[in-house]
Each structure stands twice: as C-alpha cells, then as structure tokens.
RODO-2510 file (C-alpha; in nm, 4 decimals, decimal comma):
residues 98
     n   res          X          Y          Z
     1     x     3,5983     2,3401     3,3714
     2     x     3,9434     2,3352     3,5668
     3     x     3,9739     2,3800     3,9489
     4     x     4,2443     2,5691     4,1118
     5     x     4,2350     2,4450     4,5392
     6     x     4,4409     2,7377     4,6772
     7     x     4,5567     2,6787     5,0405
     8     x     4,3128     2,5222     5,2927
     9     x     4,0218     2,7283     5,1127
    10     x     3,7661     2,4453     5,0218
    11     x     3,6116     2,6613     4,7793
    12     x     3,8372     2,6899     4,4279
    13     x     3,8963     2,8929     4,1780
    14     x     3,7049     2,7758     3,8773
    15     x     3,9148     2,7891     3,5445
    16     x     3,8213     2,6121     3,1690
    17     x     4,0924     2,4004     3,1443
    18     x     4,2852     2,5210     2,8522
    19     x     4,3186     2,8976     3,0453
    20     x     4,4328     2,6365     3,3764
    21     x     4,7164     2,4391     3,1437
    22     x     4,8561     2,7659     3,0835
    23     x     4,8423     2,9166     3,4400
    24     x     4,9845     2,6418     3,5811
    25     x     5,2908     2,6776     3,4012
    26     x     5,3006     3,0404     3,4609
    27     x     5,2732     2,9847     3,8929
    28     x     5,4914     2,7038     3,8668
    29     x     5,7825     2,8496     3,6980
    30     x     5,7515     3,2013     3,9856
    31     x     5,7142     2,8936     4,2199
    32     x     6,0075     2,7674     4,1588
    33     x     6,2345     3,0762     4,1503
    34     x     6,0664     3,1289     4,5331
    35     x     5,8870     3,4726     4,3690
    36     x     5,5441     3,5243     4,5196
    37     x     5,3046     3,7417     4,3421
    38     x     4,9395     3,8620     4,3633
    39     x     4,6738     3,6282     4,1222
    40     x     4,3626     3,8302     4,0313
    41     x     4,0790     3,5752     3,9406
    42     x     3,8468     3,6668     3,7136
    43     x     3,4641     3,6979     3,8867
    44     x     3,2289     3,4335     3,7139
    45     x     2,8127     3,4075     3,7704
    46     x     2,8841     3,2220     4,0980
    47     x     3,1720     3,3961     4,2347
    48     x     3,3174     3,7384     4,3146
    49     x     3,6584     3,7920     4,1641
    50     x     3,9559     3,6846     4,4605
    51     x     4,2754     3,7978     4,4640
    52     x     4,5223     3,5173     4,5665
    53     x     4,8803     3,6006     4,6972
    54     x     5,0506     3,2923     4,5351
    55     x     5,4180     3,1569     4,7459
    56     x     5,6207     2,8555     4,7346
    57     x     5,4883     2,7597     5,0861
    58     x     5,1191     2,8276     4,9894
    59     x     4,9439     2,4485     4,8961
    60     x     4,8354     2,4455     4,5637
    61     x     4,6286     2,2209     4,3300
    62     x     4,4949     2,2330     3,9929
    63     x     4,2518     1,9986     3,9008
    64     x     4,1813     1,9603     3,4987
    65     x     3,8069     1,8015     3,4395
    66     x     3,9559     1,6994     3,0926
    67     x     4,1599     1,4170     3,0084
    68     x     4,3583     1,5467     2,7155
    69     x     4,6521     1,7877     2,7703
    70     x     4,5408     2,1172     2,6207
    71     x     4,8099     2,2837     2,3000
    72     x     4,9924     2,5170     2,5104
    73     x     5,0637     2,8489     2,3294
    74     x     5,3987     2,9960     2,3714
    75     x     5,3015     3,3189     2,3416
    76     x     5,0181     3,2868     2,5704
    77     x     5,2270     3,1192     2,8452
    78     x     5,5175     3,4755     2,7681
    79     x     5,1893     3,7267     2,8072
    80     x     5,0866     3,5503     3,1188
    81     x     5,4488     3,5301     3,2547
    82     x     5,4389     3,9456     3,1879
    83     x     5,0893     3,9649     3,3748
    84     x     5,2565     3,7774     3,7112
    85     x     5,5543     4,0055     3,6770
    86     x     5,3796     4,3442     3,6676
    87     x     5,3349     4,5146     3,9736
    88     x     4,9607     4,4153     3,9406
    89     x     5,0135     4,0769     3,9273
    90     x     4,8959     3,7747     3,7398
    91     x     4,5443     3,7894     3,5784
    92     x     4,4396     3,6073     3,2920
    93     x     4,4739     3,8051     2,9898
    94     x     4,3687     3,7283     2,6172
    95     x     4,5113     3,4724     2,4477
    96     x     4,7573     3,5894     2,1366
    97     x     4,7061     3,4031     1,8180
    98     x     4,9889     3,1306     1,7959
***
C-alpha cells in the first residue's frame, strides 16, 4: 500500500501502489502545466474520503511500499487525466483493460 503526504498534513492518503504509479503521473503532468484541480480520495475502513485541492506550490510526496515499478496503462493514465480535467476533479476511476 502506497502513501500520498499532501502538504504539512502528517496523516496520508493511503493508495495500493499500482492505482499511486498512475496518479502520480496524472498530478504531475497538471503540476507541471501550473493547473490546480480538486483530488477526491476514495474513503477506506480507516479513513473518511478527503478532498485535496492539488497546486504547483502545494508539497507533495508519494511514497510506493513496493520496490518494482508497477506496468503503467496508457489508457488508465488518459481516463485519469479526463477525471482531473472535469469540473469534478480527479478521483480514481476503474481501470480500462489495456
């Protein structure tokens, strides 16, 4: 299980780390065009969902409890990247078949 450390908040976002490689890619490429955008986290046992508004000058980290790099799915990463530009905002969706 992934960790997303958003801002000073010492609690993070937990994510498995396959759904986190993906993300990542998705908040660093808005990132680096300067485009913020909302991130609705999904709620798990131990947490409530949180809604994250994501900016270039916010500090981010992810932290992947894995050691391999996960297959990233194109498709996955172009549904995400649709999520994050919809007036709703980024939320993980399911994944497509590849």
């Amino acid at each position: 299980m992934g960790r997303l450390y958003y801002s000073e908040d010492p609690a993070p976002v937990e994510i498995e780390d396959r759904t986190l490689a993906h993300i990542r890619l998705v908040v660093m490429n808005k990132l680096r065009r300067g485009e913020g955008f909302m991130f609705e986290t999904d709620a798990t046992p131990v947490m409530t969902r949180r809604d994250l508004w994501m900016e270039p000058s916010i500090s981010l980290q992810f932290h992947f409890s894995g050691s391999k790099r996960p297959q990233i799915n194109p498709r996955w990463v172009d549904a995400l990247m649709e999520a994050a530009n919809s007036p709703a905002g980024l939320r993980i969706v399911p994944e497509p078949s590849s």
